[in-house]
Short mmCIF file of the C-alpha atoms (twelve columns), coordinates in Angstrom:
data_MODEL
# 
_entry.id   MODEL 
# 
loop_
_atom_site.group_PDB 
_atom_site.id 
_atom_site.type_symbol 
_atom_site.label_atom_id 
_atom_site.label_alt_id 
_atom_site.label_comp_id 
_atom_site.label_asym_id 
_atom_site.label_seq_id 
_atom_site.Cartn_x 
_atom_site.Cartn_y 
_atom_site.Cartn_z 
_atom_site.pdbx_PDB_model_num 
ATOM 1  C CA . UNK A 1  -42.478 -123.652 -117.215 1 
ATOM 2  C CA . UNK A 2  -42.726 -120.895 -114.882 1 
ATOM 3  C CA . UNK A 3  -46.244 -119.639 -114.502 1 
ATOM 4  C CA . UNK A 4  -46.498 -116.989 -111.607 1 
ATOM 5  C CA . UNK A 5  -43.200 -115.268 -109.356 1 
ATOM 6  C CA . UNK A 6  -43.367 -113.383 -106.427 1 
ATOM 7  C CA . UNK A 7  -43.721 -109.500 -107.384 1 
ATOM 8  C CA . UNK A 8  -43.821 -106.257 -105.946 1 
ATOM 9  C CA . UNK A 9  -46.972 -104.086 -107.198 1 
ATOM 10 C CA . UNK A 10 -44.655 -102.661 -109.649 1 
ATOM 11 C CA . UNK A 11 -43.533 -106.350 -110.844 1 
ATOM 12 C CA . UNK A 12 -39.945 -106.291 -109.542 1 
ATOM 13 C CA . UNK A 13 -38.643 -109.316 -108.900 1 
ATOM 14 C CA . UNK A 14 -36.568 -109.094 -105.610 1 
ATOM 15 C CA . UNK A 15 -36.292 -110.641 -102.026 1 
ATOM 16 C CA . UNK A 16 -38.427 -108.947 -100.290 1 
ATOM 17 C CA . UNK A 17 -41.367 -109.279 -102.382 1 
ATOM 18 C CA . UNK A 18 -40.995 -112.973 -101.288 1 
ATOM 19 C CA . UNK A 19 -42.634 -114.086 -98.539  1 
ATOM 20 C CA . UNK A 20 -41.538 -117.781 -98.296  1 
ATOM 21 C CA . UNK A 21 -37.719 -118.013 -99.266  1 
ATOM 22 C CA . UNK A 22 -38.865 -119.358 -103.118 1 
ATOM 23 C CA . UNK A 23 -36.610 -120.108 -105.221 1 
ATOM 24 C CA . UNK A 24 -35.793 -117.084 -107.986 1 
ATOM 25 C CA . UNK A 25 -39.335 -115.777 -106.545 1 
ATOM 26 C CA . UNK A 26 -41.372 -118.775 -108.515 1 
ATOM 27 C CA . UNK A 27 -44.877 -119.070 -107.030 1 
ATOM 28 C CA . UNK A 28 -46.639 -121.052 -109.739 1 
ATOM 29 C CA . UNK A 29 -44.928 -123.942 -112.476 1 
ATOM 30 C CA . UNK A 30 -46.649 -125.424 -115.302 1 
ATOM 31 C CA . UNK A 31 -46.174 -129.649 -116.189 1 
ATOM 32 C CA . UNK A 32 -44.348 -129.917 -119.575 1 
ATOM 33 C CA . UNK A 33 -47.883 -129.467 -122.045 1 
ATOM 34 C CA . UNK A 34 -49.242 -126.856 -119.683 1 
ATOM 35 C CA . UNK A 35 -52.066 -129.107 -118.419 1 
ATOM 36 C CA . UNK A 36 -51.523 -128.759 -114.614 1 
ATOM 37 C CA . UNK A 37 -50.985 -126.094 -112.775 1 
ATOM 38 C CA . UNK A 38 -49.149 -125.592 -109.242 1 
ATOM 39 C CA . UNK A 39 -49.115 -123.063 -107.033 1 
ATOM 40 C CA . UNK A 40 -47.553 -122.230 -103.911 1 
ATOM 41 C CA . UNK A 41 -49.752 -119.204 -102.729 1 
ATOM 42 C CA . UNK A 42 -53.017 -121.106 -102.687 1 
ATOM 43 C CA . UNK A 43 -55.849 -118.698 -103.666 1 
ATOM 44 C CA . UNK A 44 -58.364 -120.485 -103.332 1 
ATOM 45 C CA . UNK A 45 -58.206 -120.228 -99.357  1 
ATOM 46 C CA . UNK A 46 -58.743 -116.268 -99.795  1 
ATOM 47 C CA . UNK A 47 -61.845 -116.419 -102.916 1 
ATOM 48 C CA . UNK A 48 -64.624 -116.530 -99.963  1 
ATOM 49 C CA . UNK A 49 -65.402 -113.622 -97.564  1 
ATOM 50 C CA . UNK A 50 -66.406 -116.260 -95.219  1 
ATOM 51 C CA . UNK A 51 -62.775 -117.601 -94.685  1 
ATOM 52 C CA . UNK A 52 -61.580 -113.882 -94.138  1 
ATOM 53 C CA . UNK A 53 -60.676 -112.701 -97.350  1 
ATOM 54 C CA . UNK A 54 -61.200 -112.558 -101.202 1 
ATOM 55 C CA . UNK A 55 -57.569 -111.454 -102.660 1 
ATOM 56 C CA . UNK A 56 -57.594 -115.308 -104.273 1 
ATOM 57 C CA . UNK A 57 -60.790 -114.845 -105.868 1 
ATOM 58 C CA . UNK A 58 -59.173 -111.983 -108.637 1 
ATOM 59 C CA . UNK A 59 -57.028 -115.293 -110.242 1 
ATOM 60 C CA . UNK A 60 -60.073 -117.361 -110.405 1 
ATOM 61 C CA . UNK A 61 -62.561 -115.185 -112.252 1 
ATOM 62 C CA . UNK A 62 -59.866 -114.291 -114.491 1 
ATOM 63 C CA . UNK A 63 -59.451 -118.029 -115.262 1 
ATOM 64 C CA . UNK A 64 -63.093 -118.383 -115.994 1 
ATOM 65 C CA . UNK A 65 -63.014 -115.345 -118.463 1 
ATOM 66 C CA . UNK A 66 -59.785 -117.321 -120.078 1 
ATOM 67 C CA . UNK A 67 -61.244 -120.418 -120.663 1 
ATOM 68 C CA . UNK A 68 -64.691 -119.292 -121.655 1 
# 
């Protein structure tokens, strides 16, 4: 049920590309039928410019294009 994990830009898996202490790196868990979604890294307070950044808003155009 593990949706997202703390990565380096090459998609290893270790420590440091951790920045909270997860556990095994997990950043993101499904509910059993995939119907909710939780996340740790909370995108959607870096999608607007006007709170100081837009790095979250990558994960939710890509949802859009999924579910459209």
């Amino acid at each position: 049920r593990v949706a997202f994990r703390y990565c380096t830009p090459d998609g290893d898996i270790i420590p440091a590309a951790n920045p909270n202490g997860a556990a095994r790196n997990i950043a993101g868990i499904f509910n059993d039928t995939k119907t909710v979604l939780g996340l740790m890294p909370h995108p959607e307070r870096a999608a607007d410019a006007k709170h100081g950044g837009t790095d979250g808003k990558a994960m939710f155009d890509g949802l859009v294009e999924a579910l459209s």
